[in-house]
C-alpha positions in Angstrom: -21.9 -10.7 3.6 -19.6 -9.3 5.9 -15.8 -9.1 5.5 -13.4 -11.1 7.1 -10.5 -9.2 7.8 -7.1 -11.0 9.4 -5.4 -8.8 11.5 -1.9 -9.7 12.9 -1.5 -8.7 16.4 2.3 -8.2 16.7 3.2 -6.6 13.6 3.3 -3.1 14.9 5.6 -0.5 16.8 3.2 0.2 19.7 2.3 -2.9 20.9 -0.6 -5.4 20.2 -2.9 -2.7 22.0 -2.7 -0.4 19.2 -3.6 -3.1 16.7 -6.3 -4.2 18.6 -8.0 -0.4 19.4 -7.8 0.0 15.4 -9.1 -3.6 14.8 -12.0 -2.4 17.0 -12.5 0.8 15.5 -13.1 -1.0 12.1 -15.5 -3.4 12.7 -17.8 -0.2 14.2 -17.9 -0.1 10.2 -19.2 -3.4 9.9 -16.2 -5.0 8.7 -15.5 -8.7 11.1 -11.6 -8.1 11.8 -10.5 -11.3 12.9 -7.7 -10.9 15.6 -4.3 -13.3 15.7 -2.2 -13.2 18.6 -0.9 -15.0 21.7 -2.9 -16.4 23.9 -4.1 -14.0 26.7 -4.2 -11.3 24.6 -7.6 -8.9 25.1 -9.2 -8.4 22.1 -12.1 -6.4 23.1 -14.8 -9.2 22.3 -13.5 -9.6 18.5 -12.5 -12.9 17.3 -9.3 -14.2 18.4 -6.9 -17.1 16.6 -4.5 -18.2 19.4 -0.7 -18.0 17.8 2.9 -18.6 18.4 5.4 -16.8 17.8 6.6 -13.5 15.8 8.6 -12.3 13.1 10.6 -9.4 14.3 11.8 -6.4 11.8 15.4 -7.7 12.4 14.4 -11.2 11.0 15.5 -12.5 7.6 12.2 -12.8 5.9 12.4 -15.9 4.0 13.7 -17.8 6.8 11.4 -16.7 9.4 8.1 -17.8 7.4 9.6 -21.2 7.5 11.2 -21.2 10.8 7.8 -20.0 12.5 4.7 -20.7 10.6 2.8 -20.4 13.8 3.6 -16.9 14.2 0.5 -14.5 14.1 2.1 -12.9 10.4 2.0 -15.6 9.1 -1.1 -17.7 10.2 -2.8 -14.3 9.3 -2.0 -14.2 5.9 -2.5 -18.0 5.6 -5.7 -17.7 6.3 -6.5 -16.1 3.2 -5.5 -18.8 1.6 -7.3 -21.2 3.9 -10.5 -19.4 2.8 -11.0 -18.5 6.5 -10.4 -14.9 5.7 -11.4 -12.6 3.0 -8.3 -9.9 3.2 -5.0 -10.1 5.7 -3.7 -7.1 7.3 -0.3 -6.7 8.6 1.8 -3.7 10.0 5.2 -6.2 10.4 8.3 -7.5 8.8 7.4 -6.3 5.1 9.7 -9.0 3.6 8.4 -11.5 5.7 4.7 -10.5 4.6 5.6 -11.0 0.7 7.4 -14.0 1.7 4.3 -15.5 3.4 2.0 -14.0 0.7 3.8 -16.0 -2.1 4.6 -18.9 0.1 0.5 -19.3 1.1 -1.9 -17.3 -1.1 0.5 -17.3 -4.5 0.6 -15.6 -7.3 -2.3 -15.6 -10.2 -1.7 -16.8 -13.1 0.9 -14.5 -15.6 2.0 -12.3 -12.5 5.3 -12.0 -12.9 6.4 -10.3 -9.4 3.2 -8.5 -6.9 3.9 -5.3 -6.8 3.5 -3.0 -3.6 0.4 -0.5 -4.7 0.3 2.5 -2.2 -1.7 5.5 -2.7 0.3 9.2 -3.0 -1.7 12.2 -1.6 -1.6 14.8 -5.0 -2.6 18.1 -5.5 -5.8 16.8 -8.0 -6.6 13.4 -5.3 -4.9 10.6 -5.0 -2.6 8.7 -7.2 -0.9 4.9 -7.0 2.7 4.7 -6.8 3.7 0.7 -7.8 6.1 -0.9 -7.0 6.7 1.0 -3.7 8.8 -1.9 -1.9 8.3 -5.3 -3.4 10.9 -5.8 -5.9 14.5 -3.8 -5.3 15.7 -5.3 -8.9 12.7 -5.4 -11.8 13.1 -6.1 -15.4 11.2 -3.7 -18.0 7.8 -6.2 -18.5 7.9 -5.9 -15.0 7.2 -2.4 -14.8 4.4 -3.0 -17.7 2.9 -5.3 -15.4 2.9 -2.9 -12.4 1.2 0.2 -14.6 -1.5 -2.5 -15.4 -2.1 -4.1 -12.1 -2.1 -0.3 -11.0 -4.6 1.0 -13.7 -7.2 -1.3 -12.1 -6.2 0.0 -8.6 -6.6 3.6 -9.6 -10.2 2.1 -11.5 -11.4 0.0 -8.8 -10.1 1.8 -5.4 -9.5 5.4 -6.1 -12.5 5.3 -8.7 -10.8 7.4 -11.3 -12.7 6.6 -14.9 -9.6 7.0 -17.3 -6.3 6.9 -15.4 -2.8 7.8 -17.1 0.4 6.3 -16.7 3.6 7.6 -15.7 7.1 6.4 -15.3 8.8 7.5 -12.4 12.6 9.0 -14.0 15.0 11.5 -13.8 13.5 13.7 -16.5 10.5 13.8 -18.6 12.6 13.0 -22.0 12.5 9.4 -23.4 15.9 9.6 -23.6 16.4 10.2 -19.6 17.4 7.4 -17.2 18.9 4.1 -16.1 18.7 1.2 -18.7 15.4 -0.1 -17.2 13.6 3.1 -17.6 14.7 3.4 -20.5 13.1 0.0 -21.3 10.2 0.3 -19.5 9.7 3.7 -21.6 10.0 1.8 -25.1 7.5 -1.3 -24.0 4.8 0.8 -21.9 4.7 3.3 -25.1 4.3 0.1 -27.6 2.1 -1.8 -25.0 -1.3 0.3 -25.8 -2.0 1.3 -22.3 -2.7 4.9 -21.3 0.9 6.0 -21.4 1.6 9.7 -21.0 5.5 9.2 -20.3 8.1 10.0 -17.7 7.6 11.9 -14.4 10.1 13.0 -12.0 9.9 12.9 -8.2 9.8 16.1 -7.5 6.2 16.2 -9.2 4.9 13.5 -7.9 2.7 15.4 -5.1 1.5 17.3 -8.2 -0.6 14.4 -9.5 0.5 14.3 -13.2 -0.5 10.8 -13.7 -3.1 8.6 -11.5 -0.5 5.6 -12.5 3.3 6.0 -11.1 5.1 3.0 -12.0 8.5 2.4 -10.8 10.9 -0.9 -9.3 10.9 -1.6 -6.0 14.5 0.3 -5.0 13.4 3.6 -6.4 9.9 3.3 -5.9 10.4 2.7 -1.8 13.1 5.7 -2.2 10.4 8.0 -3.3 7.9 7.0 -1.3 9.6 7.2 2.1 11.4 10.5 0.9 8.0 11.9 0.4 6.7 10.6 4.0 9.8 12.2 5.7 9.2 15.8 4.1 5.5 15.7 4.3 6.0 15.0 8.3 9.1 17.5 8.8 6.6 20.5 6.9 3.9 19.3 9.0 6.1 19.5 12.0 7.8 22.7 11.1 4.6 24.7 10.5 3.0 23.2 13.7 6.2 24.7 15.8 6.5 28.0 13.7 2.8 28.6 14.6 3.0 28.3 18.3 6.5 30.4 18.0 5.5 33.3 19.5 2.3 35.0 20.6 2.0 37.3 16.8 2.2 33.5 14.9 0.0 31.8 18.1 -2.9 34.3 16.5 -2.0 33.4 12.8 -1.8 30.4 13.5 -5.5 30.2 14.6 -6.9 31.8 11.6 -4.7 29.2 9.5 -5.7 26.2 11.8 -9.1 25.3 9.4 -7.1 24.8 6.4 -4.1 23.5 8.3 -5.8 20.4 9.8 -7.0 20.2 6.0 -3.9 19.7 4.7 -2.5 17.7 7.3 -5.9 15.2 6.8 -5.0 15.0 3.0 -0.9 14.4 3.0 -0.8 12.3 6.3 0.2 9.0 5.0 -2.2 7.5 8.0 -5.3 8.9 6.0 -4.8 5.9 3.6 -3.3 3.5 6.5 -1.7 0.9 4.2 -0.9 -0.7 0.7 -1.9 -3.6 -1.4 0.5 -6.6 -2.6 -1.2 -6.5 -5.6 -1.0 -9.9 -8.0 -1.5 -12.2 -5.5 -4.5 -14.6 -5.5 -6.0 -13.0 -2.2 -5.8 -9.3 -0.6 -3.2 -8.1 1.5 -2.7 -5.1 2.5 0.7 -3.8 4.1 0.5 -1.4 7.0 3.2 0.8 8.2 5.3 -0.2 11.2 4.7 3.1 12.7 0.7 2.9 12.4 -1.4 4.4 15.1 -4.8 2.9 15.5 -6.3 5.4 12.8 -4.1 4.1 10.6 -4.8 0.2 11.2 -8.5 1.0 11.1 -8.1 2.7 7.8 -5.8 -0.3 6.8 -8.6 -2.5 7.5 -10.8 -0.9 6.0 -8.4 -0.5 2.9 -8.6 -4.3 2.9 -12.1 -4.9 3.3 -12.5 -2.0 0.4 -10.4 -4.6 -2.2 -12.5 -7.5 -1.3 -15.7 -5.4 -1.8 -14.8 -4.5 -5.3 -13.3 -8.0 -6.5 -9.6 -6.2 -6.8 -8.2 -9.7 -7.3 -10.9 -10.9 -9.8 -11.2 -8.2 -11.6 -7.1 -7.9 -11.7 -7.3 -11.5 -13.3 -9.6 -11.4 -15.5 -7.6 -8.5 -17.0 -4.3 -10.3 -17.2 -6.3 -12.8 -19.0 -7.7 -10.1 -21.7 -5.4 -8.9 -24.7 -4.3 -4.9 -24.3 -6.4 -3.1 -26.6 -3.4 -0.7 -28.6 -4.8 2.8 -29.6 -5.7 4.0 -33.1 -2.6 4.2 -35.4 
């Protein structure tokens, strides 16, 4: 059966085209994205739900998703919820996007908070970072929560068979940290999953655990201070290589492994993140994203519906944590 993916048009920074040229290069892959958008707009022959209105990046979340619930955002994700769609896609307001997510498609049963789920580019393949956005204040069974919801993620998605958790710090020790990490540290060690303690940021694109768990403030801190630095490397090596003529010609004989790297740390490759815990898939794009990283959004999407991410997910909320031998 093929996979209905929502798709809001207006959630971008380049303009509904974008959306729609990434839209178009997913369902090449057989994936159905299903296009909403105003009226007039060209969807290149996919389907098209005729909405009003949008939430802009300015708008207070909460308030927009009542105020307009005609908009493309959130009409997209309500059709999850509706059963007209199988996964939403959206590269808008992100506030707005949990807001309509918990409004419309809801929580499952013993989620505490979703948690934003994105995938980190490592040295050993990627890893999840959770909660990379969703919550800006968490309570320690929060962040228990998150390093299960992510365990299945890493499972499921990135297809790791035995993934470890780590929580994201300011030193390895137990004893390092805020009071929530410090916590967090005492119930994920007594909770019996794969805990293999504290990591620090400046590891993280070393892939020491598959599982980074974090709350939302310092999780979004990390992740868009990792974002900025891979792009201003990128960007640095590109200019220092057409420089002058001596590091034009090294920079041809670097160019195979350069495109490499740039393929495996740009944040595009992955194109978006799940709101994991919710009774449906959505999947958060960046503002920013280019039609590569829409399609690959879309595809991200499509991906969580093909492996039952939120069945899966509850049935494993529903089953006791096994603790390890004494």
């Amino acid at each position: 059966m093929t996979t209905r993916v929502a798709v809001d048009a207006l959630g971008g920074d380049h303009g509904s085209h974008e959306i729609v040229a990434g839209a178009l290069e997913a369902a090449a892959d057989g994936i159905r994205p299903i296009v909403f958008g105003p009226d007039g707009l060209d969807t290149g022959g996919l389907d098209h739900v005729v909405t009003d209105g949008e939430i802009a990046m300015v708008d207070k979340p909460a308030e927009a998703v009542r105020a307009r619930p005609d908009s493309s955002l959130v009409r997209a994700v309500r059709s999850v919820a509706d059963g007209a769609a199988d996964a939403a896609v959206s590269a808008g307001n992100t506030g707005a996007i949990l807001a309509a997510s918990l409004r419309h498609v809801r929580r499952l049963p013993g989620v505490y908070r979703p948690g934003i789920a994105v995938m980190i580019p490592t040295r050993r393949g990627p890893s999840v970072l959770i909660d990379a956005g969703a919550n800006a204040d968490a309570r320690p069974e929060h962040l228990v929560q998150f390093a299960l919801m992510g365990l299945l993620f890493a499972e499921e998605v990135l297809g790791v068979a035995s993934p470890r958790v780590r929580l994201l710090s300011i030193g390895e020790e137990p004893e390092k940290g805020n009071q929530l990490a410090l916590e967090a540290h005492a119930l994920l060690r007594a909770s019996g999953l794969p805990f293999d303690g504290n990591t620090e940021g400046r590891t993280l694109l070393e892939g020491e655990g598959e599982v980074v768990v974090a709350d939302g403030f310092t999780g979004n801190v990390a992740l868009k201070t990792l974002e900025g630095t891979i792009r201003s490397v990128l960007g640095a090596l590109r200019e220092e290589a057409e420089g002058s003529l001596q590091a034009r010609l090294g920079g041809l004989l670097i160019r195979p492994a350069a495109r490499g790297l740039r393929a495996r740390l740009d944040p595009e490759t992955y194109g978006g993140a799940y709101l994991l815990g919710l009774h449906g898939i959505v999947v958060i794009a960046h503002g920013s994203s280019s039609r590569r990283a829409v399609a690959n959004a879309i595809r991200l999407a499509a991906r969580g519906v093909e492996h039952d991410l939120v069945g899966r997910l509850a049935r494993r909320l529903q089953a006791p944590v096994e603790r390890p031998p004494e």
